[in-house]
MARZA-525317 format. One record per residue (C-alpha): x, y, z; residue in three letters. Coordinates in nm, 3 decimals, always signed. Each point is the difference from the previous one (the first is absolute). Layout:
N
[[X Y Z] "ALA"]
...
***
This chain:
295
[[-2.013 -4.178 +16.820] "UNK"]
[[-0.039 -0.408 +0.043] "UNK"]
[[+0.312 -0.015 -0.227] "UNK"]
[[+0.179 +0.221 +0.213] "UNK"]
[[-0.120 -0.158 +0.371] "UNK"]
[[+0.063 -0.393 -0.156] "UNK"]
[[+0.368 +0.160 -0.054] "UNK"]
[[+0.050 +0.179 +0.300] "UNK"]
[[-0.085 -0.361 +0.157] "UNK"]
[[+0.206 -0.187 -0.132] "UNK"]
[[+0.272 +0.224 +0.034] "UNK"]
[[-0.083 +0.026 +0.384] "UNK"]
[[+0.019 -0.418 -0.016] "UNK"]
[[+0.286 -0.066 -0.127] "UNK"]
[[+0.258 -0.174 +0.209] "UNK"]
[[+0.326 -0.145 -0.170] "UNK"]
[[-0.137 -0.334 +0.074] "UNK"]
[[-0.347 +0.044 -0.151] "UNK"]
[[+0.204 +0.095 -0.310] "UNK"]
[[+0.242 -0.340 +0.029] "UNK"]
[[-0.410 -0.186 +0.002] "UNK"]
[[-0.012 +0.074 -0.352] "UNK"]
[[+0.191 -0.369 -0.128] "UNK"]
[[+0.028 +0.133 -0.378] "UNK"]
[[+0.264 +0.255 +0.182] "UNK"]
[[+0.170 -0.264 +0.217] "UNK"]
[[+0.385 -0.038 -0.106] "UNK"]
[[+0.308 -0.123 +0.224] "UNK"]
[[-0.030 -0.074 +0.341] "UNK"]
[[-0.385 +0.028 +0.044] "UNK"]
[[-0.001 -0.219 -0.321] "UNK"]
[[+0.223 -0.244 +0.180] "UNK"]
[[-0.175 +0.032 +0.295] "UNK"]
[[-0.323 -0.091 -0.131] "UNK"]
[[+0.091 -0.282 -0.261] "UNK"]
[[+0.140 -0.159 +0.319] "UNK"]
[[-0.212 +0.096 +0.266] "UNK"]
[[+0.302 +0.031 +0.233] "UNK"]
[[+0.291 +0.259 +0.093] "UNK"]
[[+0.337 -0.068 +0.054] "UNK"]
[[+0.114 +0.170 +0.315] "UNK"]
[[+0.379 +0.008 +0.037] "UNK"]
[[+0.117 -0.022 +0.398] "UNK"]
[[+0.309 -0.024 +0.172] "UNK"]
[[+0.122 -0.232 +0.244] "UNK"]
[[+0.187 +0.198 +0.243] "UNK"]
[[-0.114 +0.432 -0.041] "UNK"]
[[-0.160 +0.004 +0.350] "UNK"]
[[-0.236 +0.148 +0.048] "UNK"]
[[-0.084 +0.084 -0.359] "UNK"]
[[+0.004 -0.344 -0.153] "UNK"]
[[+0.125 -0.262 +0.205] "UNK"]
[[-0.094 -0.373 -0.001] "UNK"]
[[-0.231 -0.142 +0.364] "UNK"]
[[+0.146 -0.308 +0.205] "UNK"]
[[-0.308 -0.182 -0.263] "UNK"]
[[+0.195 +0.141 -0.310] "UNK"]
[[-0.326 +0.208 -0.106] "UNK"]
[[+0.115 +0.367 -0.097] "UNK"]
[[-0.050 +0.260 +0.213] "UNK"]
[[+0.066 +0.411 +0.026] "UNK"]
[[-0.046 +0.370 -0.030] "UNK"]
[[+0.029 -0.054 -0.367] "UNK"]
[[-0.187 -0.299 -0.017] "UNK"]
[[-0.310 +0.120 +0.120] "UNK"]
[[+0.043 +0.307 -0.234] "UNK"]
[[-0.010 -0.232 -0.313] "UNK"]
[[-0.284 -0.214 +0.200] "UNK"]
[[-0.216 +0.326 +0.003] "UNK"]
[[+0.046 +0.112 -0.317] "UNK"]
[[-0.083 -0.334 -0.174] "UNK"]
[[-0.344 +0.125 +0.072] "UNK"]
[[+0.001 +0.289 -0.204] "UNK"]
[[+0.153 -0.270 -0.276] "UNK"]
[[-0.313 -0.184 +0.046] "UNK"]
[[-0.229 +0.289 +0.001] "UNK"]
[[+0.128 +0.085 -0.317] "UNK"]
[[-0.085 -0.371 -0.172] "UNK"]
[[-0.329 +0.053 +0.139] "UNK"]
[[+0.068 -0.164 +0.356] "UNK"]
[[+0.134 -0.310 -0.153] "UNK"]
[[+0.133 -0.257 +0.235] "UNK"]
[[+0.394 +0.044 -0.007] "UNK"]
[[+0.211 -0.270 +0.178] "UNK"]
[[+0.333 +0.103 +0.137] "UNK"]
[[+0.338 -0.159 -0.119] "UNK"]
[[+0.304 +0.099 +0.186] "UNK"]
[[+0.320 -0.026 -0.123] "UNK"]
[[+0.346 +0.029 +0.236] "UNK"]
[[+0.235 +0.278 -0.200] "UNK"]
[[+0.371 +0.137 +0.161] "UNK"]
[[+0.156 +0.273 -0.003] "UNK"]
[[+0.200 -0.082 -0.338] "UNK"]
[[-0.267 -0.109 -0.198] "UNK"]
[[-0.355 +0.197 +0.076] "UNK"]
[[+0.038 +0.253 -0.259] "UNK"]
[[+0.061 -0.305 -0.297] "UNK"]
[[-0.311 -0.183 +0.120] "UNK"]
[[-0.211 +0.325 +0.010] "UNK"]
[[+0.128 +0.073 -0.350] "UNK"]
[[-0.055 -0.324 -0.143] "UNK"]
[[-0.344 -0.065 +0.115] "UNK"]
[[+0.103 -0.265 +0.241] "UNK"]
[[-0.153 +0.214 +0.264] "UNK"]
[[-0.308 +0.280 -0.019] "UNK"]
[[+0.120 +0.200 +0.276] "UNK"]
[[+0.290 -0.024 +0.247] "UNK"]
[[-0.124 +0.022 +0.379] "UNK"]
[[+0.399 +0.074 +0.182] "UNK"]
[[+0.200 +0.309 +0.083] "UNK"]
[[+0.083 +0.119 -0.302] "UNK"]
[[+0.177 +0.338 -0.085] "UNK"]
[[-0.187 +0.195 -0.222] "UNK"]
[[+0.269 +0.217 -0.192] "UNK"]
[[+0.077 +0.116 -0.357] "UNK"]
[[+0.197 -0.291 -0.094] "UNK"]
[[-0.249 -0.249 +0.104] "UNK"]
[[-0.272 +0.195 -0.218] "UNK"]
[[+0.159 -0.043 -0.325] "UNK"]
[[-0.061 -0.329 +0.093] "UNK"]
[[-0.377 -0.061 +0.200] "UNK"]
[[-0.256 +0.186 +0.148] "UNK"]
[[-0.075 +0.127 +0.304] "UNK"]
[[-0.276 +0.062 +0.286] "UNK"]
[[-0.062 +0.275 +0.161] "UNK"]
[[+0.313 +0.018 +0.306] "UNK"]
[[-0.077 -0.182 +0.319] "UNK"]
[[+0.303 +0.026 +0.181] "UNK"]
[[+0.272 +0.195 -0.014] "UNK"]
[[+0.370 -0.161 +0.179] "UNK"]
[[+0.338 +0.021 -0.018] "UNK"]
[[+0.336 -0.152 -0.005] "UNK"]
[[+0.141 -0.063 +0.311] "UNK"]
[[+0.287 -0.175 +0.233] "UNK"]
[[-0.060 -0.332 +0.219] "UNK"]
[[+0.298 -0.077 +0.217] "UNK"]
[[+0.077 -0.215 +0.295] "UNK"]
[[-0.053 +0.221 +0.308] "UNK"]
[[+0.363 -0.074 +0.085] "UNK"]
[[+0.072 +0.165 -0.323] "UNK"]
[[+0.178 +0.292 -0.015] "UNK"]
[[-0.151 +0.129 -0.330] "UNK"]
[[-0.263 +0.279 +0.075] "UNK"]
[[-0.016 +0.142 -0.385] "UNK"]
[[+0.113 -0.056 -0.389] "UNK"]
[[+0.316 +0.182 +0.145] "UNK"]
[[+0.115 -0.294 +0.206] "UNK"]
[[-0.012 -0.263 -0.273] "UNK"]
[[+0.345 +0.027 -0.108] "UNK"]
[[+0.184 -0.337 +0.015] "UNK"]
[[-0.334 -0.181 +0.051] "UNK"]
[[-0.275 -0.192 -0.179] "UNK"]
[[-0.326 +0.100 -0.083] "UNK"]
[[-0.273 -0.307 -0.139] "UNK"]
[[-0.280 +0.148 -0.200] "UNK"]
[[-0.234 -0.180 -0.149] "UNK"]
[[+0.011 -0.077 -0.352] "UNK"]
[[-0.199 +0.208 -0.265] "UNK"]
[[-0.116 +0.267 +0.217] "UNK"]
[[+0.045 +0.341 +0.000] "UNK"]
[[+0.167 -0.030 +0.329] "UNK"]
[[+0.321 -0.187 -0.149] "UNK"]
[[+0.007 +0.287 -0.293] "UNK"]
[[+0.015 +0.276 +0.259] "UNK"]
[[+0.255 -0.166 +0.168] "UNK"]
[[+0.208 -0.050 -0.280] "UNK"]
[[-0.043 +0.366 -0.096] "UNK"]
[[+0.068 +0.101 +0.371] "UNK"]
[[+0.370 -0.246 -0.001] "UNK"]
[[+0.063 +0.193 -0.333] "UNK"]
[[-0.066 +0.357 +0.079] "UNK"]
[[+0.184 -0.065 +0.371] "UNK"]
[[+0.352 -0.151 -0.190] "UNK"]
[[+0.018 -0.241 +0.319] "UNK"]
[[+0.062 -0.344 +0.050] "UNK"]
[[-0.304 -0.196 +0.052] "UNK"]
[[-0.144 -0.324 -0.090] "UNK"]
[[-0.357 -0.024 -0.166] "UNK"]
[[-0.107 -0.372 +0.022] "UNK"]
[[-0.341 -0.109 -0.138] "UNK"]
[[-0.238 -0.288 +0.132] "UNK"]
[[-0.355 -0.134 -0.161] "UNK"]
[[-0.235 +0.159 +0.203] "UNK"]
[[-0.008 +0.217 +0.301] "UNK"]
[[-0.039 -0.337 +0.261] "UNK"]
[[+0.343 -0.089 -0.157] "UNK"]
[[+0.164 +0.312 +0.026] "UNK"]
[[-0.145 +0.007 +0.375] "UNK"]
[[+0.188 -0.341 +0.053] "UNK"]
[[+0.313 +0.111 -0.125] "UNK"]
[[+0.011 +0.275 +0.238] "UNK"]
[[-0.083 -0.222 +0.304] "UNK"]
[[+0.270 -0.245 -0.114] "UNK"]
[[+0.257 +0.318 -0.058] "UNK"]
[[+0.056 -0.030 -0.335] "UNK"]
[[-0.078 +0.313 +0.023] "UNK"]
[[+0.064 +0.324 +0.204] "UNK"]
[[-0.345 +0.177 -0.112] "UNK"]
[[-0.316 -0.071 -0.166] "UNK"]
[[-0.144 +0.265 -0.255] "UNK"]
[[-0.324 +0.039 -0.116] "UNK"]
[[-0.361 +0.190 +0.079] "UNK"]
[[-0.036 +0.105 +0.401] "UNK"]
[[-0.349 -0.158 -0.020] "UNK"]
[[+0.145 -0.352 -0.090] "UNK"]
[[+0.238 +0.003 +0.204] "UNK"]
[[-0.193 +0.059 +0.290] "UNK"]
[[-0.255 -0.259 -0.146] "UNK"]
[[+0.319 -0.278 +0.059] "UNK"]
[[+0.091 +0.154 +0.349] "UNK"]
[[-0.340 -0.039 +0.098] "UNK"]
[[-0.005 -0.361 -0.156] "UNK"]
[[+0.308 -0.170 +0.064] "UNK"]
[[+0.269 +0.085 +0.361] "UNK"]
[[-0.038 +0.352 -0.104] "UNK"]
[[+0.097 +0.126 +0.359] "UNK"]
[[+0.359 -0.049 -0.088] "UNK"]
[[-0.049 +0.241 -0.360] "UNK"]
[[-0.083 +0.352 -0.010] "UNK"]
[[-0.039 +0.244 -0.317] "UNK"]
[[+0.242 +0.288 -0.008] "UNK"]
[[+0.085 +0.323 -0.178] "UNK"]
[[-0.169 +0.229 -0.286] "UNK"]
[[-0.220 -0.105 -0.273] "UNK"]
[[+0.222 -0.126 -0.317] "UNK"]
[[-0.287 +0.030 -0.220] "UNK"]
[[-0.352 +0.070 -0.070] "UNK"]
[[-0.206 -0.315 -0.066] "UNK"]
[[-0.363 +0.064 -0.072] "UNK"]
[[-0.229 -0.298 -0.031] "UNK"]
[[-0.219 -0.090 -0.242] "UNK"]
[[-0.210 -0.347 -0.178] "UNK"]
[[+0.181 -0.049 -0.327] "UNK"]
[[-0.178 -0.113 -0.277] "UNK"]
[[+0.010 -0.008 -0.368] "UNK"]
[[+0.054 +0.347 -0.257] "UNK"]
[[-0.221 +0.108 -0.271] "UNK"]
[[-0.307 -0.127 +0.182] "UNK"]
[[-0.216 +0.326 +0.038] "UNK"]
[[-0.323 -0.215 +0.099] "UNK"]
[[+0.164 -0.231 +0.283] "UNK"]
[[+0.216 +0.345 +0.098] "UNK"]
[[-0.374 +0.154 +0.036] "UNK"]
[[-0.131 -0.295 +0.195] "UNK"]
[[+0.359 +0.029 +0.259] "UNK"]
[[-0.069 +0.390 +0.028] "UNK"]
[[-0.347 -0.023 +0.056] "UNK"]
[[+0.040 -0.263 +0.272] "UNK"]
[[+0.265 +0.234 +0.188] "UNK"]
[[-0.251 +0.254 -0.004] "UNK"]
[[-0.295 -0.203 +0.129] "UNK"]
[[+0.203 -0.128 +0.315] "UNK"]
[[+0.092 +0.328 +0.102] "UNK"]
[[-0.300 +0.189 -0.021] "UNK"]
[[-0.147 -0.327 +0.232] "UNK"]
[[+0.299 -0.016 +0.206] "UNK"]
[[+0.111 -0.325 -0.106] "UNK"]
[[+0.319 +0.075 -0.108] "UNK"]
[[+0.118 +0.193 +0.334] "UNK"]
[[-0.173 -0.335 +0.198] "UNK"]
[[+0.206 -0.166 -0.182] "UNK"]
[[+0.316 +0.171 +0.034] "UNK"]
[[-0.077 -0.003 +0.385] "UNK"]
[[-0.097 -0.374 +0.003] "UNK"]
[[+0.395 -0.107 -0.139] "UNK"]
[[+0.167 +0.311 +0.140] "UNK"]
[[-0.128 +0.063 +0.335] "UNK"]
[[-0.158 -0.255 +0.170] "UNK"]
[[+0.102 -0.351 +0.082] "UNK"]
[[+0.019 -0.235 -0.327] "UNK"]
[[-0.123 -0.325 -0.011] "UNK"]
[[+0.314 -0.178 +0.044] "UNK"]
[[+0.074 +0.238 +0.332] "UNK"]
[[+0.234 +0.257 -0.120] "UNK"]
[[-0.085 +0.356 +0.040] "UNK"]
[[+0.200 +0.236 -0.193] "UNK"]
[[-0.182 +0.313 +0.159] "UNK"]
[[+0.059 +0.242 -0.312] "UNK"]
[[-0.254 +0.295 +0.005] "UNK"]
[[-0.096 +0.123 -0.330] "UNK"]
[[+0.233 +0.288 -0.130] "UNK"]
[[-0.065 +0.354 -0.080] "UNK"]
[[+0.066 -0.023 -0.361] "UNK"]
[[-0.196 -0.364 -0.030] "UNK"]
[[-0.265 +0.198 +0.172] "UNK"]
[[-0.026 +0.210 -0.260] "UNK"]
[[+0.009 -0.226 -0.315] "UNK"]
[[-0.269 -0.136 +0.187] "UNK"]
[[-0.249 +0.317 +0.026] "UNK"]
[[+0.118 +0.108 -0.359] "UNK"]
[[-0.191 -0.360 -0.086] "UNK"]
[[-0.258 +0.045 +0.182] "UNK"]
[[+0.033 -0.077 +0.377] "UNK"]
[[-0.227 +0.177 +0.245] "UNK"]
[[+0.233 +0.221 +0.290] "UNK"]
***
């Protein structure tokens, strides 16, 4: 009966961290993680207001905090050992490469998750879910994908965005331009110079650079292109640091965190002054409960 009550208990105890303690087990990123005593957060410089760079240059985001929060399960799981944050600036075209490689633990952006990408990485739980769409002049006269004939269309390079507007051109048999810039401030800039006729990627960004730069002249129009849910990359064939990022999701719901925080970068004022007003969605709402989030 002792036998049976000691095994009951520590069955009742464990926690995918308190498993990760045990440093005969530790392999990959926990290894890493440890040896070092740092993680290597990658953050973009311009994916307001997931991961976007303050007037001081220190990161800041949705997705920032995410990673923030869950380097404390990390720690938990090395026995609360100090961990010092590195953060590394990744774009569009090359986050996937540096999460591969090792040259960055865990990617902190607005990344698709999708089949194609996880034959590549890993993924966390979804935290956002967006989707291609239109920014025009409001003296455009495009309202939809079905005005773009004759005109150019900048997407960003290396995101979905540019794929599914590639595949959209294709599947249409029409006559329009697909230009690429760096990153999403670029592809911003060539719309405001009109180089452009429309900017295409996720509604949530875009509104992020209305809200940032002279948006008052932009506005978002027509369907969703695509679906585009968002999640942290980080590497494959890690089942202990993939136990650590699930485990972490689930924590921050069940306290709330993780709605505080959508509400924090989606609905109220951010700390550069931009409010993007985006109440949380239905289905996001849901993803959320499913992990653990009180109604």
């Amino acid at each position: 009966m002792t036998r049976l009550l000691l095994v009951i208990g520590l069955l009742t105890a464990w926690t995918p961290a308190a498993d990760a303690q045990d440093s005969t087990r530790l392999t990959g990123t926990l290894a890493k993680i440890q040896t070092t005593g740092t993680i290597t957060l990658g953050v973009r410089d311009s994916a307001l207001p997931f991961s976007y760079k303050l007037p001081d240059g220190s990161p800041a985001g949705y997705a920032v905090d995410l990673c923030k929060a869950l380097t404390e399960d990390v720690a938990a799981a090395l026995n609360h050992q100090p961990i010092g944050l590195v953060y590394k600036t990744v774009t569009a075209e090359d986050r996937i490469d540096k999460v591969a490689s090792g040259d960055v633990d865990i990617e902190c952006g607005s990344t698709t998750r999708n089949k194609q990408r996880l034959e590549r990485v890993a993924f966390s739980p979804v935290f956002f879910i967006a989707g291609t769409k239109l920014m025009v002049s409001r003296e455009s006269t495009i309202r939809s994908y079905k005005d773009l004939p004759g005109k150019t269309v900048v997407v960003t390079s290396g995101t979905t965005n540019e794929k599914a507007m590639r595949v959209l051109v294709e599947r249409l048999v029409v006559h329009t331009t697909i230009v690429t810039a760096a990153n999403h401030t670029e592809s911003f800039a060539m719309l405001r110079a009109g180089d452009a006729d429309a900017f295409a990627t996720d509604d949530v960004l875009l509104a992020g650079l209305a809200a940032t730069y002279d948006g008052q002249d932009y506005h978002v129009v027509g369907d969703f292109l695509s679906y585009e849910p968002y999640g942290l990359m980080y590497r494959k064939n890690d089942p202990a640091f993939a136990a650590i990022v699930e485990h972490g999701f689930r924590r921050l719901a069940e306290t709330g965190r993780l709605a505080d925080m959508y509400n924090r970068w989606l609905v109220r004022r951010l700390p550069t002054g931009e409010k993007l007003n985006m109440p949380m969605s239905a289905e996001l709402a849901e993803l959320f409960r499913e992990l653990g989030q009180p109604d």
